[in-house]
N, C-alpha and C positions, 0 to 999 in steps of 0.2 A: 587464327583460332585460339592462341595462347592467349592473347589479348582478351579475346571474349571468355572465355574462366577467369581470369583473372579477375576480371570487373564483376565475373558472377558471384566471385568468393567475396568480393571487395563488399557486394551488396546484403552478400549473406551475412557477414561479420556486423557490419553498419545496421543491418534489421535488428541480429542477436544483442547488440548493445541499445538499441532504441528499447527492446523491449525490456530488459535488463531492468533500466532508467524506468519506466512507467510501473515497472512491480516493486520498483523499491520506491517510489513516487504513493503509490496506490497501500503498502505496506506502512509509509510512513502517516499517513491522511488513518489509517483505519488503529495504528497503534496512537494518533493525538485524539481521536474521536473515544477510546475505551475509558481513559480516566473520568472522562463526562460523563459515562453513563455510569459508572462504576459510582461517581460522587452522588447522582441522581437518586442513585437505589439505596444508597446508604442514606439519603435525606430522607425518603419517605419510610424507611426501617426506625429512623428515630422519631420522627413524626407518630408515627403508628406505637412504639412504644410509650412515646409522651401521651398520648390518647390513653391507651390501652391499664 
């Protein structure tokens, strides 16, 4: 029975580090995505003042 906690802990620690690893995966994807759009809106801001 010691055996089987063990491995239930072993799985729980193993899930908490998988998920860990995908929010800092998914953190790192949506902080290289912001400078893109941040550049985007700043394009069409000078656009729109070169117009204007």
């Amino acid at each position: 029975m010691i055996a089987f906690y063990l491995s239930l802990a072993a799985l729980g620690a193993a899930g908490a580090a998988l998920i860990r690893e995908l929010a800092a995966a998914q953190a790192k994807q949506r902080a290289a995505l912001r400078p893109v759009r941040v550049q985007s809106a700043d394009r069409d801001s000078d656009r729109g003042a070169r117009r204007g």
